[in-house]
C-alpha positions in Angstrom: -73.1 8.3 -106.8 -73.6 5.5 -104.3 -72.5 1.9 -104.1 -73.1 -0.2 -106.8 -75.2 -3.0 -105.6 -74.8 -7.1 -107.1 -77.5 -9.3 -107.0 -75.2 -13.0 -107.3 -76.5 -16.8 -108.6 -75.2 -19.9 -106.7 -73.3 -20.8 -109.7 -71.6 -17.4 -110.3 -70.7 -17.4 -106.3 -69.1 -21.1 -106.5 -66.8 -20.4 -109.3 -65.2 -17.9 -107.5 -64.0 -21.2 -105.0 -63.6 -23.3 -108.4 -59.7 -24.1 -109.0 -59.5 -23.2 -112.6 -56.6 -26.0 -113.5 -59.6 -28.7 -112.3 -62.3 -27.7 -115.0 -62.3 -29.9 -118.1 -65.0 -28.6 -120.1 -63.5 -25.8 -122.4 -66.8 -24.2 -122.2 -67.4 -24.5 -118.4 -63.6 -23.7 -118.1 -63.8 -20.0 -119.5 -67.0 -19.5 -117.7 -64.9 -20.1 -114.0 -62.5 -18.0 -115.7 -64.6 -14.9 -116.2 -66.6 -15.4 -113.6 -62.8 -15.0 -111.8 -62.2 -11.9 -113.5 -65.4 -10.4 -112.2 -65.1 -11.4 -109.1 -61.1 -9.1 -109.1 -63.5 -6.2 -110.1 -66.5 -6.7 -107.5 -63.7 -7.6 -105.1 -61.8 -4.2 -105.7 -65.0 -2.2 -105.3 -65.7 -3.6 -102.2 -62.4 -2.9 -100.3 -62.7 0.5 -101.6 -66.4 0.7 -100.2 -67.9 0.8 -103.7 -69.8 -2.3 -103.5 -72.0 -4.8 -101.9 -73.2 -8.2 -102.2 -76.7 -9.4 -101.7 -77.4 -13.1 -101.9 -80.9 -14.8 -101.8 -80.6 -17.6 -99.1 -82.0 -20.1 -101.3 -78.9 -19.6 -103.3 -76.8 -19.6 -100.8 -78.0 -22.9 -100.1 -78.0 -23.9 -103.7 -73.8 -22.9 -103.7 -73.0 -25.0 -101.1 -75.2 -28.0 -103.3 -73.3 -27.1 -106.1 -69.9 -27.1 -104.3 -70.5 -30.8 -103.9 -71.5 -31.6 -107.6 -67.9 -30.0 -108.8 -67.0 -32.4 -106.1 -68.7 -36.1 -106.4 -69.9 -35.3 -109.9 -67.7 -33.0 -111.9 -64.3 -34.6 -110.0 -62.9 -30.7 -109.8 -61.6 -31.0 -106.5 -59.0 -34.3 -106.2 -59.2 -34.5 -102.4 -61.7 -34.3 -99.9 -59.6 -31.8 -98.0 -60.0 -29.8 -100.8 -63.3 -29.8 -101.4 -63.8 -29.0 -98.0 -61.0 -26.1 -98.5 -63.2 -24.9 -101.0 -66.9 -25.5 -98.5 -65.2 -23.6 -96.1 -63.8 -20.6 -98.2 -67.2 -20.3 -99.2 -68.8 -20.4 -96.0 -66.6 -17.7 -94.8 -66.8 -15.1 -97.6 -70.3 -15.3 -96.8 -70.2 -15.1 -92.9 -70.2 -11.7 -90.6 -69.0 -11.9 -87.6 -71.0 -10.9 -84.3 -68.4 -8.4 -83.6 -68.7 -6.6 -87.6 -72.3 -6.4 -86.9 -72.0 -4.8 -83.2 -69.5 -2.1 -84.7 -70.3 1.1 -85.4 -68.2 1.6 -88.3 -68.8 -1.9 -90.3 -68.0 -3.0 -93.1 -70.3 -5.8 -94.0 -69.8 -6.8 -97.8 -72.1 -9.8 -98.7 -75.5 -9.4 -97.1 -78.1 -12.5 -97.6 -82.0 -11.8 -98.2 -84.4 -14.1 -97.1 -87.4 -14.7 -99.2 -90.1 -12.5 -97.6 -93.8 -12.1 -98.5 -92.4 -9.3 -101.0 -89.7 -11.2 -102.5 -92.5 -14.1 -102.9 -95.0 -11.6 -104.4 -92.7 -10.3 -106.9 -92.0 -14.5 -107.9 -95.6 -14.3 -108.9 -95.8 -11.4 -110.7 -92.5 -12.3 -112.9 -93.5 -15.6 -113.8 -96.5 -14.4 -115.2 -94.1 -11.9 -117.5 -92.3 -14.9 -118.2 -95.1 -17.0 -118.9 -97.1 -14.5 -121.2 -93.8 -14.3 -123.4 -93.7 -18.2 -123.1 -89.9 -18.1 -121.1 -89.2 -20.9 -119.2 -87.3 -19.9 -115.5 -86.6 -21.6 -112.6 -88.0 -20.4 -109.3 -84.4 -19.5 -108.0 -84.0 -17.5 -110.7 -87.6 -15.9 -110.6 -86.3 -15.3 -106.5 -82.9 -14.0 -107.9 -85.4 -11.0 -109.8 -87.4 -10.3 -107.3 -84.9 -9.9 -104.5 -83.2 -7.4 -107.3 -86.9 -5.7 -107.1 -87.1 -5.8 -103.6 -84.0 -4.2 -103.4 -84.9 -1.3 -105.5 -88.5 -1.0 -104.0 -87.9 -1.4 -100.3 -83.9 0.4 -99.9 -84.0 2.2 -102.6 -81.4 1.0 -104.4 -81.2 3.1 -107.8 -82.0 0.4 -110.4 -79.1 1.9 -112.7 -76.3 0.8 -109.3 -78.1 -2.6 -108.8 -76.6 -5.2 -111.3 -77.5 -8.9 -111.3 -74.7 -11.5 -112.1 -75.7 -14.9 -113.1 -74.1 -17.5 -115.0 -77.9 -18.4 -115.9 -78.4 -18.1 -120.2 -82.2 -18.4 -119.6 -81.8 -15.3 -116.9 -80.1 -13.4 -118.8 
C-alpha cells in the first residue's frame, strides 16, 4: 500500500513542542491537545516505516516565529531555558544528520520542500480557485497546497496516502 505521506502547517508542527499545562485558552488548549494525539499516531507510523513528513521551508521558518509568540506573547513557556528547550526540540526533529543522509539504509522521517518554480505555479493556479469561490487564504497556506500537489505530480505520491494537517480553519 505504500507510506502514508503528511503535508504539516507551522502551527500543527509547534504544538507538538507546546507544554500542554502552559496553554490558557480552553479553545487553543484542546487544539495543542489533539494536535498531541496526532502527533502519537504520525509518530507510531513513522518508527514502523509507515510514514513521512514533508514540511514547506517557509513553514519551517514560520514554526520557529511562532515558537517565539507562545513565548514573548502567549507567556506558555515560563523560562527562557525553556523556550529555548522547546527551539531546540524543534530544531532537531526537523534536522538529518550528514551521516543518515550518506547511509544506505536511511531512515529520514521529516523531509523539507523548498518552494520551486512548481510549487510557485501551483500558488497561482489555487489562488485563482480560491479567488473565483471568493476564499480568502494566506500564501503559506496556498504553498502548503501546492507542495501537497507537487508531491503527487512530481513523486507520485498517491493522492489517497498524502494527507495535509493544518490547524488552519480557512485551509481546511
Amino acid at each position: 500500500t505504500g507510506k502514508y505521506a503528511y503535508v504539516v502547517d507551522a502551527n500543527f508542527l509547534v504544538n507538538r513542542f507546546i507544554p500542554i499545562a502552559s496553554v490558557t485558552n480552553p479553545a487553543e488548549r484542546q487544539r495543542v491537545q489533539r494536535s498531541k494525539e496526532w502527533w502519537q499516531e504520525i509518530d507510531a507510523q513513522l518508527d514502523a516505516g509507515d510514514a513521512i513528513i514533508y514540511v514547506p521551508d517557509i513553514c519551517i521558518a514560520e514554526a520557529f516565529k511562532v515558537l517565539t509568540k507562545k513565548y514573548y506573547i502567549d507567556k506558555y513557556f515560563a523560562r527562557p531555558v525553556d523556550h529555548k528547550t522547546a527551539r531546540d526540540a524543534l530544531a532537531d526533529f526537523l534536522h538529518t544528520s550528514p551521516r543518515t543522509l550518506r547511509g544506505s539504509k536511511r531512515h529520514i522521517r521529516v523531509h523539507d520542500v523548498s518552494t520551486s518554480r512548481d510549487v510557485i505555479i501551483a500558488v497561482d493556479r489555487f489562488n485563482e480557485l480560491y479567488l473565483k469561490h471568493k476564499l480568502s487564504v494566506s500564501v503559506v497556506d496556498l504553498i502548503i497546497l501546492a507542495t501537497a500537489k507537487y508531491l503527487v505530480d512530481f513523486y507520485c505520491i498517491p493522492s489517497k496516502q498524502l494527507h495535509i494537517v493544518t490547524l488552519d480553519t480557512a485551509l481546511w
